[in-house]
N, C-alpha and C positions, 0 to 999 in steps of 0.2 A: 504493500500500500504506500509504504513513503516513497520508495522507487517511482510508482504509477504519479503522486504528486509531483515530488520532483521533476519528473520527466516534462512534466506538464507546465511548470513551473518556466524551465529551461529554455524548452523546447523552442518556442515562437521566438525567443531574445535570440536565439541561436541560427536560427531561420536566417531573422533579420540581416545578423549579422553577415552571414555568411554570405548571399544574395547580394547583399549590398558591396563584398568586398569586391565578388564578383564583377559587379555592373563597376565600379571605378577601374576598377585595374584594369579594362579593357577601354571601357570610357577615355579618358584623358587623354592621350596621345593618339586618338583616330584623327584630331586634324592634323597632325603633325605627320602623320601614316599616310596621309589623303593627299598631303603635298610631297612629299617623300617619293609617292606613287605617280608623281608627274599633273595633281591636279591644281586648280586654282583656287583662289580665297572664295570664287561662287561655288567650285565643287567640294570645298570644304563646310560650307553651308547646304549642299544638297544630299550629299550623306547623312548630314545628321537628321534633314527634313525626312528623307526616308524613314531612317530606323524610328523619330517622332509618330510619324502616321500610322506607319504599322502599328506600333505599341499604341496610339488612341484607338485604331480601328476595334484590337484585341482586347482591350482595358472596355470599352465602351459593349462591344460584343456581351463579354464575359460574365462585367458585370451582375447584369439581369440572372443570366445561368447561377449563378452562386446562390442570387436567392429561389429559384427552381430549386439546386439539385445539392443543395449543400457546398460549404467552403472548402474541405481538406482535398476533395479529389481533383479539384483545379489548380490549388496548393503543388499537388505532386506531378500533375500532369504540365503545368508551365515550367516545374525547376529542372523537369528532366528535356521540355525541348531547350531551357535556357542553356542546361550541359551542353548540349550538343552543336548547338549554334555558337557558345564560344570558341568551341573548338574547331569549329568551320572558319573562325577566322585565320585560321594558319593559313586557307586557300586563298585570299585576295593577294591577286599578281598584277591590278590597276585598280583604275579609280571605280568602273563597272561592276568590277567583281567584291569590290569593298562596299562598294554601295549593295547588292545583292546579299549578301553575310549581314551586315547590320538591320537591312531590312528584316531579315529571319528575326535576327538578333532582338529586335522589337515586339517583334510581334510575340514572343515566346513569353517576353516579359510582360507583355499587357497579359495575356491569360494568368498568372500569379501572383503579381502586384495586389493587388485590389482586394482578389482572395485572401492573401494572408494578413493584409491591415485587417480585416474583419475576422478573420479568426485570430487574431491575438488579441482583438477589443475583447472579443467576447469570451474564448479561453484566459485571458489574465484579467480584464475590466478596467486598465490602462493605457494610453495608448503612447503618453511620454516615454516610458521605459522602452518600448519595443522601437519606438523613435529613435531612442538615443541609442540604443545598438544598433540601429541602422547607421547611425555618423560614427560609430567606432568601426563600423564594416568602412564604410568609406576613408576613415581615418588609414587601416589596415591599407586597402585598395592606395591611395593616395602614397603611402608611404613604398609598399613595393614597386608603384612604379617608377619613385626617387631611386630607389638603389638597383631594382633588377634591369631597367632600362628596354631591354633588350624586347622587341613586341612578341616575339614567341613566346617567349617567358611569362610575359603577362597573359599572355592567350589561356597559355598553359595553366596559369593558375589560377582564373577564373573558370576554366572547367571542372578543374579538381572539388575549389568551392562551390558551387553549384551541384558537384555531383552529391559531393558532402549532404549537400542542404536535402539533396532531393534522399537520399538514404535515411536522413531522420528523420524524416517526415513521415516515410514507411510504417513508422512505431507509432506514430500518433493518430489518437481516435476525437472526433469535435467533443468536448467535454459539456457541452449547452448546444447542442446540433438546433440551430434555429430554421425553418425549412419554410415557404408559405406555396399552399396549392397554385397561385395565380399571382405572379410578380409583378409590382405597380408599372404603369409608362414611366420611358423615359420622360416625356413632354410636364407631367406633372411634379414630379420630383424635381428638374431641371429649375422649373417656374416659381416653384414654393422656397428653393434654396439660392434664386437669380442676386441675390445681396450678396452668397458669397462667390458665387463660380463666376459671375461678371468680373467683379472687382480684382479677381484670383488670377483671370484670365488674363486680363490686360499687366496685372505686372508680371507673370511667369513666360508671357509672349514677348516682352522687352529682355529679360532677363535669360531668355533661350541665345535670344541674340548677341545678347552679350559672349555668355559660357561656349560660345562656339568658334567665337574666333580669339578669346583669352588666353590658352597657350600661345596663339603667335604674339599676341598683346603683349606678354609677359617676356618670351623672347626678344624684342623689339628695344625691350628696357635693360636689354643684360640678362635674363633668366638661362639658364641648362636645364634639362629634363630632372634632374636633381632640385635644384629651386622649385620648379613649376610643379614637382611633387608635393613639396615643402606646402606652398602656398594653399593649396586644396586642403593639405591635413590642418592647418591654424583656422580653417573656415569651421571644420568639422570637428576639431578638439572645442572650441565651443559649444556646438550646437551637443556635446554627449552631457553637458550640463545645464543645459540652458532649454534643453525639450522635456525634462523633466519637471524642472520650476515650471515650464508656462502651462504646464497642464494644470497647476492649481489656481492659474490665475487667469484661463481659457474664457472666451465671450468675446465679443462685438470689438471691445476697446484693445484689448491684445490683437486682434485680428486687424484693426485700422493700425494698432503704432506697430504692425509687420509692413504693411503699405507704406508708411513716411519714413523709415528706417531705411526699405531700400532705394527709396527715391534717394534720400542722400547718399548710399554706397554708391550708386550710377554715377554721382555725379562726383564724387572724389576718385574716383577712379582715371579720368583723364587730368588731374592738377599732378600725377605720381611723373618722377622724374627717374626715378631708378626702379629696380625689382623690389627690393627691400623692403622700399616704403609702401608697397602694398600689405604687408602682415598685419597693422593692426587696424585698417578697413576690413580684413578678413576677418576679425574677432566682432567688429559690428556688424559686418553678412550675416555671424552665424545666430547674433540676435534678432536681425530681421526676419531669415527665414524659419527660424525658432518659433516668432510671433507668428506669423502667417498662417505656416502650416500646422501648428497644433490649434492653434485659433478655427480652422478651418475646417481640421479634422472632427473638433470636440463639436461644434455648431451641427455637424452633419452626421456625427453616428450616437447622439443620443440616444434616436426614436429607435427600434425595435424590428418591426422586419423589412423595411427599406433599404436595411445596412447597403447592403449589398452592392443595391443598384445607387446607393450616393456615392460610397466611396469607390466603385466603377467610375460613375460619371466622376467624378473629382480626377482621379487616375487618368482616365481619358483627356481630363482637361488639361494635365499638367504636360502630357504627351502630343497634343493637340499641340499646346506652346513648342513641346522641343519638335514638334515638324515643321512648323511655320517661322520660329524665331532663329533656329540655322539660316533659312532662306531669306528671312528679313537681313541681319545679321552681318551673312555673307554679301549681301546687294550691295547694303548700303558702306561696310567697310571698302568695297570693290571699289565705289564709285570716290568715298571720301574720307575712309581711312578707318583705325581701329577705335576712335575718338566715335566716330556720329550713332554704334549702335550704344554707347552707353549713353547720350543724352536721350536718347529715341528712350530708352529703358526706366531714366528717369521721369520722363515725361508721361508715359502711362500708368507709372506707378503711382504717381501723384494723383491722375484722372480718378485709380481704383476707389479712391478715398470718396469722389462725387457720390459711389454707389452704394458704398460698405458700408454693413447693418450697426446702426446704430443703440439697436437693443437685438434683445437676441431671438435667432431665424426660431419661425416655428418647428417642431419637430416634424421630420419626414418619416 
């Protein structure tokens, strides 16, 4: 029995973690890989649009199913094609065949994403903790790809992880299996929760922009793939403490000071004159997306058999940005530099705030 607790206990932090360390280690250096591979700062924004849309199409698909047919078996069924797809990336030998692997590569992810935020709300009843091992997954991810460098290697070990994740999953059973015969519309759900997935929308669609052309950014300033490691992990050694606290102080007003927080990281971000000086904007990132997304989370998986299909659509929305804000991103760096997608970023962050709820969303 204490085993079966324990396990239970572990299990989802473990999940997160692992998934997460996954998705960076492979993450970070695809544009770096995209221009490597002969492409341009636009094909370094259309890869990442790809693997974006896949992962909303999946996330958005999914959803709904979760609340039809249960969480865990889509849990198991996304980490084992997320296995397999990272390992697919060892095959990109151009910009074509790298945008094809990341496209998998997304799509694998939206079927699990979404599922396992809702089964760790509902197996732990927290949603901060399983957060904050998700930014020590990324922490992890972040930091091997400062020192292993090498893109097989990271290939390689986001399969390892993933396959990890998808082998302990095996063991677990939904501890609260929440199930409804007939799963709400999207159309509804969308409409009742438009305070937050609007406002969500417009900064994480400036902020795609941004995160996609930031390792050249970084480079540009003096960064090595060593730095550029560095940088991601000072974002996300905050956020392993800072997703915790804001679940106790989750509602409208944490969710609006995630919106004004990263209007101002956009915009300190072109005043930076060396690599350096980017670390501790990074520590205010990790409070802004801290506020945000647990502000966002808590607003939409209070209600009960909805889960599902919010934190789908949510999932979908954030993947929705990373397909469209690569392609934003890459345009407008193309046309006028790595400066214009972070005022663009700023700029909608700030709108978020015209829409975001200032008491709190009804339950879905």
């Amino acid at each position: 029995m204490a085993g079966e607790i324990g396990l239970r206990f572990v299990s989802p932090i473990a999940l997160g973690f692992l998934l997460n360390l996954a998705i960076e280690a492979s993450r970070l250096f695809i544009p770096l890989l995209t221009k490597d591979l002969g492409g341009t700062d636009f094909d370094v924004g259309l890869v990442g649009a790809a693997s974006g849309l896949a992962y909303f199409a999946a996330a958005f698909i999914f959803g709904r199913l979760v609340d039809l047919r249960g969480r865990l078996r889509f849990v198991r069924l996304g980490l084992a094609l997320s296995a397999l797809t990272f390992l697919s990336q060892l095959l990109a030998r151009d910009v074509v065949s790298l945008l094809l692997v990341r496209t998998l590569v997304g799509f694998a992810l939206g079927i699990t994403t979404g599922a396992l935020l809702v089964f760790a709300y509902e197996n732990r009843g927290g949603i901060g903790k399983f957060s904050s091992s998700g930014a020590m997954g990324w922490i992890a991810g972040s930091l091997a790809a400062a020192f292993f460098k090498e893109y097989h290697l990271l290939f390689g070990l986001s399969f390892l992880a993933a396959a990890i994740a998808f082998l302990i999953s095996l063991r677990l059973e939904e501890f609260k299996p929440v199930r409804v015969t007939t799963a709400p519309g999207y159309l509804p759900v969308i409409w009742r929760n438009r305070a937050v997935y609007w406002p969500f929308f417009l900064r994480h669609v400036g902020a795609s922009a941004v995160w996609i052309i930031f390792p050249l950014f970084l480079r540009e300033l003096g960064a090595d793939k060593f730095w550029i490691g560095l940088v991601g992990t000072a974002n996300y050694a905050g956020q392993v403490v800072l997703m915790v606290l804001a679940e106790r102080f989750a509602g409208p007003r944490l969710f609006r000071l995630g919106l004004f927080l990263s209007g101002i990281v956009f915009l300190l971000y072109p005043v930076l004159g060396r690599f350096y000086q980017v670390f501790p904007v990074q520590l205010l990132l990790s409070g802004a997306w801290s506020a945000l997304y647990i502000g966002a989370l808590v607003l939409l998986l209070r209600s009960g058999e909805e889960r599902g299909t919010a934190a789908g659509i949510l999932v979908a929305n954030i993947n929705l940005c990373a397909a469209l804000g690569p392609f934003l991103g890459g345009l407008l760096a193309d046309w006028w530099g790595y400066h214009a997608p972070m005022y663009a970023a700023a700029i909608l962050s700030f709108l978020g705030l015209l829409w975001a709820p200032r008491r709190v969303v009804q339950a879905s």
